[in-house]
C-alpha positions in Angstrom: -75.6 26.3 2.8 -72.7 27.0 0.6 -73.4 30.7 1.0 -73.4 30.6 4.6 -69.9 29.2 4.6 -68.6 31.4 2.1 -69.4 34.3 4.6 -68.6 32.5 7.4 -64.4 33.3 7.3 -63.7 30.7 10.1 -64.7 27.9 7.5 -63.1 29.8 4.1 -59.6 31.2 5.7 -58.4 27.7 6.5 -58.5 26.4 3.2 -57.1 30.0 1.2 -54.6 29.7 3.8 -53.6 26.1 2.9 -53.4 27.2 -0.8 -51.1 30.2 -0.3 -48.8 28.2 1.9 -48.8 24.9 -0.3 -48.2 27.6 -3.6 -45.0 29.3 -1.4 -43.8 26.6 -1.0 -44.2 24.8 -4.1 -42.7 28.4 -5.7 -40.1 27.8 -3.0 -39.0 24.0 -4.1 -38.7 25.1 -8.0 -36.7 28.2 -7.2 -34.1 26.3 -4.8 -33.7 23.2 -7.3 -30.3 23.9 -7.9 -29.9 22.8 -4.4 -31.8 20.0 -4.3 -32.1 18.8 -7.9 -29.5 16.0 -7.4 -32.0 14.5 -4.5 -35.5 16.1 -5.8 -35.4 15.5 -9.8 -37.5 13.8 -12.0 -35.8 11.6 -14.4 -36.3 11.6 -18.1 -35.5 7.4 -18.3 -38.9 5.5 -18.2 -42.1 4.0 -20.7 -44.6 6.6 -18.6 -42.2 9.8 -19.1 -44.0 12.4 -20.7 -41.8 15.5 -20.2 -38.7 16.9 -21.5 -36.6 18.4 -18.8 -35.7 17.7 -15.5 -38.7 19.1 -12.6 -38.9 18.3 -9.3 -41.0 15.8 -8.4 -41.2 16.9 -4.3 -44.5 19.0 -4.8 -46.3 16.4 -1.9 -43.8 18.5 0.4 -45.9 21.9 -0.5 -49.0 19.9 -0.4 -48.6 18.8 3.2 -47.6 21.9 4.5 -50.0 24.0 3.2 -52.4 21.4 4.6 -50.8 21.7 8.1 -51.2 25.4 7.3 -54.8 25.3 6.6 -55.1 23.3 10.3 -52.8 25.6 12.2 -55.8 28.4 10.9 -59.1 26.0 11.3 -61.4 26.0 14.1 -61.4 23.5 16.8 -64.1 21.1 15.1 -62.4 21.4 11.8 -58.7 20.7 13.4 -60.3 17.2 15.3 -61.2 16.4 11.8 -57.9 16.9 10.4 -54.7 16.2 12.9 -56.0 12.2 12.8 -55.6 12.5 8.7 -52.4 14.4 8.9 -51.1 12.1 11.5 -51.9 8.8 9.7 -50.7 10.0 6.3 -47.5 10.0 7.8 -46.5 6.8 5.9 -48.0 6.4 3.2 -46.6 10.4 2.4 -43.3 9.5 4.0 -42.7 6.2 2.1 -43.9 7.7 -1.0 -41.1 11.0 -0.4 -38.6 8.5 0.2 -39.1 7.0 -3.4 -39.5 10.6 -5.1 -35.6 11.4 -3.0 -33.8 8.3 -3.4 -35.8 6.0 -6.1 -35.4 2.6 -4.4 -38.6 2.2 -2.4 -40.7 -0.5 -4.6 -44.3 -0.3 -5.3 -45.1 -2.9 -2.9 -43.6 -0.9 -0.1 -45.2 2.3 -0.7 -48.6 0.2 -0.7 -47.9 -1.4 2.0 -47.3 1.9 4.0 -50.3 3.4 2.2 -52.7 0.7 3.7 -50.9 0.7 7.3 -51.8 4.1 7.0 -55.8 2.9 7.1 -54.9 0.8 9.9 -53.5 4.0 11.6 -55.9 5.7 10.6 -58.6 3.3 12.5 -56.6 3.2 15.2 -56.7 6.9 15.9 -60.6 7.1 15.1 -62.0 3.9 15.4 -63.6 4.5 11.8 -63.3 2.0 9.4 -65.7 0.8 6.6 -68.3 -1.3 7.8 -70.6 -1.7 4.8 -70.8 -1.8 1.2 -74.8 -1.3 1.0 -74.8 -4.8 -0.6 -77.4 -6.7 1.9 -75.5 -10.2 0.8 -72.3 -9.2 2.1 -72.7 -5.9 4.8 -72.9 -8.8 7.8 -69.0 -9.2 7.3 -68.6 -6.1 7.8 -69.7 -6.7 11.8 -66.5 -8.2 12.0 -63.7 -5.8 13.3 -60.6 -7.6 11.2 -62.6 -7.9 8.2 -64.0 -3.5 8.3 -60.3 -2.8 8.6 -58.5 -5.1 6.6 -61.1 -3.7 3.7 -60.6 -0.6 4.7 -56.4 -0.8 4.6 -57.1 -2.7 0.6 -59.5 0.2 -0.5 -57.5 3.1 1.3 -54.2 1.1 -0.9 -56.5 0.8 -3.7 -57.7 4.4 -4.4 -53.6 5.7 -2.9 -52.7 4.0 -5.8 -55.0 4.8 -8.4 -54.4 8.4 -7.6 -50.6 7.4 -8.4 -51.4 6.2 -11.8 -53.0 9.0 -13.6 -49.8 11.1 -12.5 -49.0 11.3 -15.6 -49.3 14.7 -17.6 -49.6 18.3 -15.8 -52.2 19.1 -13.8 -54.2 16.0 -14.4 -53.5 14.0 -10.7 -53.9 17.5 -9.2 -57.0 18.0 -11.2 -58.3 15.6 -10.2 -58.3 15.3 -6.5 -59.6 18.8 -6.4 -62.4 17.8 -8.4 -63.2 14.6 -6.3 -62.8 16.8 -3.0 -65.5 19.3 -4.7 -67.8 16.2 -4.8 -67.2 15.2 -1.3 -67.8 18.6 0.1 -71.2 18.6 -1.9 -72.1 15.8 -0.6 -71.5 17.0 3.2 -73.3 19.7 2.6 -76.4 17.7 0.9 -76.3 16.0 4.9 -75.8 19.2 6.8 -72.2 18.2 7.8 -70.1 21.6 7.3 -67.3 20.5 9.3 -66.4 18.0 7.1 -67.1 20.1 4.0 -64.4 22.3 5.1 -62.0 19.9 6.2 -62.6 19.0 1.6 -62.2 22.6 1.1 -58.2 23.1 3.3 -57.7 19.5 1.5 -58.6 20.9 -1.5 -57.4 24.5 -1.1 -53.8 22.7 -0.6 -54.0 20.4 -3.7 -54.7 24.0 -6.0 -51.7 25.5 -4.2 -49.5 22.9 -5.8 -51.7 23.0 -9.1 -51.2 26.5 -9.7 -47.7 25.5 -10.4 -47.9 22.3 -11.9 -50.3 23.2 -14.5 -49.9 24.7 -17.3 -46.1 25.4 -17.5 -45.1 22.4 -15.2 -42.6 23.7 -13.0 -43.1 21.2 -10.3 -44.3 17.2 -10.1 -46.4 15.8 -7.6 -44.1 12.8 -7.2 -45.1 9.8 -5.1 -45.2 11.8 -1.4 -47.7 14.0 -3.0 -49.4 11.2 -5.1 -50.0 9.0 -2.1 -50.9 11.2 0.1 -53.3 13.2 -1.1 -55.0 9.5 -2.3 -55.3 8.1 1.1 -56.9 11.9 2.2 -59.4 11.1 -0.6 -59.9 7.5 0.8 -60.3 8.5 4.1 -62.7 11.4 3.8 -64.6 8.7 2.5 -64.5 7.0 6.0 -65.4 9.9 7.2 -68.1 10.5 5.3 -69.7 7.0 5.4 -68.6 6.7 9.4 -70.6 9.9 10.3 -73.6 9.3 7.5 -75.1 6.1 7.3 -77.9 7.1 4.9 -75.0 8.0 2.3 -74.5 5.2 0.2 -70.6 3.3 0.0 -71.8 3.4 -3.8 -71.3 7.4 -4.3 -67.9 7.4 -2.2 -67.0 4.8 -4.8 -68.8 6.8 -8.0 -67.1 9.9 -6.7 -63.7 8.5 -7.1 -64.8 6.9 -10.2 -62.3 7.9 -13.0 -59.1 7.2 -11.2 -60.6 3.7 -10.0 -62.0 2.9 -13.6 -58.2 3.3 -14.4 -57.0 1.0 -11.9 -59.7 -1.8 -12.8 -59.4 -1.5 -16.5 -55.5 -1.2 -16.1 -55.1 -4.3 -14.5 -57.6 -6.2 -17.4 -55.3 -4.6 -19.9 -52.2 -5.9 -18.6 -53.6 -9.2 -17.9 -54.6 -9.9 -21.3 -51.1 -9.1 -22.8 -49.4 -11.1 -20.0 -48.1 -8.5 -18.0 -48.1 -8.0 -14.5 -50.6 -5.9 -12.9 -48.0 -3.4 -11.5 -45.8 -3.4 -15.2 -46.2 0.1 -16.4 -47.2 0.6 -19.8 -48.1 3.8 -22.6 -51.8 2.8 -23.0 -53.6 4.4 -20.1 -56.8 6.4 -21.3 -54.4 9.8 -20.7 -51.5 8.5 -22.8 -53.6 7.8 -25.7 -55.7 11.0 -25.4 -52.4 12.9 -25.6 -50.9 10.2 -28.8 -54.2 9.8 -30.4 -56.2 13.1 -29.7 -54.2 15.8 -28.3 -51.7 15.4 -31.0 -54.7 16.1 -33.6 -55.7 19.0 -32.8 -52.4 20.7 -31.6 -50.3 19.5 -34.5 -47.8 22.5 -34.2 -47.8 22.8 -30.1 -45.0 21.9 -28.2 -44.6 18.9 -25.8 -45.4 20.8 -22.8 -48.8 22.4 -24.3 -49.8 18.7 -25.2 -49.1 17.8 -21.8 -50.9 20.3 -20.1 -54.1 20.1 -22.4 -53.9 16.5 -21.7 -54.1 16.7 -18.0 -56.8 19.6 -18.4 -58.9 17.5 -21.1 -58.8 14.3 -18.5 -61.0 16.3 -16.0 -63.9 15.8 -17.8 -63.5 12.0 -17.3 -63.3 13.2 -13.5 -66.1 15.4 -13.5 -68.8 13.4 -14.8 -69.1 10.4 -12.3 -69.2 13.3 -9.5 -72.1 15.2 -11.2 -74.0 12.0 -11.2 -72.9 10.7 -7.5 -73.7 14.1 -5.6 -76.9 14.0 -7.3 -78.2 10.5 -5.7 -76.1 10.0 -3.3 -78.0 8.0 -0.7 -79.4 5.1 -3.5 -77.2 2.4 -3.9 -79.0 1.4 -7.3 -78.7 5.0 -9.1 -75.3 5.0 -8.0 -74.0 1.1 -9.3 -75.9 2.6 -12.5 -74.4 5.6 -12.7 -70.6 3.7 -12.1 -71.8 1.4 -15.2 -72.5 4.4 -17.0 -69.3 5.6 -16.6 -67.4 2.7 -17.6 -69.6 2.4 -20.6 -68.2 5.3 -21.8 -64.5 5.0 -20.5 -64.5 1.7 -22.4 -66.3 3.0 -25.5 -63.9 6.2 -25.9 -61.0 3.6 -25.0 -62.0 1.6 -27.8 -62.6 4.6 -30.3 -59.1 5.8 -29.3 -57.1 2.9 -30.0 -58.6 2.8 -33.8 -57.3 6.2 -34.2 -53.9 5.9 -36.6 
């Protein structure tokens, strides 16, 4: 299957189109940010900062153009796919770009936005999530306003997760490429190459920018990018469970698992030292992989090759829950294992970490 659409060019162009238009561009912000660096920079003020010179933080702009590039390229089935995910990330990308341009747009607004793009998103398609493969509970679901008010909280939730680990080069970025690996496997485990291709411009957009961002960070993903490409992730997992019904909710949640795991242990953290759920702090797994590893074994590196190693040494908490989900996709039980698993060991290695001097 993969063979036959890495020969078939109608299915591969798209997405090496996407990543050669999101790249010029991207190459395109960073060498006009003399222009723009008074609207488009990142600050250096802030408890999550982690670099040392002003970057743009506009990359979301290269990302969704080399996405519209990839469609502009795709054929028709591919494109019907696509123009109802580009159209309803208009807010959540928009309200996210307006924060990255003029820093006043609260979290609770760029959520917001983020989950009315769910609603839109419904709107266009009619797809929403209507089960959980929990037997107790999947009745609700038979409800219209409950299947899209879930659907707006988990296409928010994962927007937002996606947000969070932005933190070091490459390791958002990362990421999302990896997670959109493990969707397209698991399209092409159910015979569904239009939507494993639809992944692959996705995908083939997010590298564009990544070639850039990682190693030598020359350009940020800022909050356009951030949200964006989250609620793409969330709502190829409509998508997926819309036009798949043997496909468990379970691996669309496993897939996704590091970034939520964040989220989830985040908000325990924070609630345990009194904090609001949405304060930002330094101990996120990344920070202290960088503080309490990183720093270990690159004693003499500078800032920016801590960074990037940190961002590249995060994928492995990425890549594992996707081996496992794309392997037993369609059973629920494997799968609320295999999440389990995974925060076994995110809270074991969090734990190790934090006894590190």
């Amino acid at each position: 299957m993969i063979e036959a659409i890495w020969n078939n060019s109608a299915f591969v162009q798209p997405a090496v189109f996407a990543c050669l238009a999101a790249l010029a561009v991207a190459v395109l912000l960073v060498a006009t940010q003399d222009w723009h660096g008074h609207l488009s920079m990142d600050s250096l003020e802030g408890i999550q900062k982690s670099h040392t010179h002003p970057t743009p933080r506009v990359g979301g702009i290269a990302i969704a153009i080399g996405v519209v590039a990839g469609y502009l390229l795709a054929p028709h089935a591919i494109q019907s796919l696509l123009w109802p995910l580009m159209l309803a990330g208009i807010p959540a990308f928009g309200f996210g770009l307006l924060e990255d341009i003029t820093k006043r747009v609260s979290v609770k607004v760029r959520l917001l936005a983020t989950m009315f793009s769910g609603v839109l998103g419904w709107g266009v398609t009619g797809y929403a999530i209507t089960r959980l493969n929990i037997p107790a509970m999947d009745w609700m679901f038979g409800y219209t306003v409950v299947a899209v008010a879930f659907t707006a909280l988990a296409v928010g939730g994962v927007a937002n997760s996606i947000n969070i680990i932005d933190g070091f080069n490459g390791l958002a970025s990362g990421t999302v490429v990896i997670i959109l690996g493990g969707f397209a496997a698991i399209c092409l485990s159910v015979g569904d190459t239009d939507l494993a291709s639809t992944c692959l411009v996705l995908a083939g957009a997010v590298f564009g920018f990544l070639l850039l961002n990682w190693p030598l960070g020359k350009i940020f993903l800022g909050d356009g990018g951030a949200y964006f490409i989250g609620f793409a992730l969330a709502w190829i997992a409509v998508l997926i469970m819309a036009r798949h019904p043997d496909v468990s909710a379970w691996a669309m949640l496993l897939v996704c698992g590091y970034p939520i795991l964040e989220v989830l242990f985040s908000i325990v953290r924070r609630s345990r030292r009194g904090m609001s759920p949405g304060d930002p702090d330094r101990l996120h797994m990344h920070s202290l992989v960088k503080k309490r590893l990183i720093r270990r074994l690159m004693p003499h590196s500078s800032n920016l090759a801590r960074n990037s190693a940190t961002g590249a040494t995060m994928w492995i908490a990425a890549l594992l829950p996707v081996l496992i989900a794309t392997n037993v996709s369609t059973q629920s039980i494997d799968l609320m294992v295999g999440l389990a698993f995974c925060a076994f060991v995110y809270s074991t290695f969090y734990a190790r970490l934090t006894r590190l001097s």
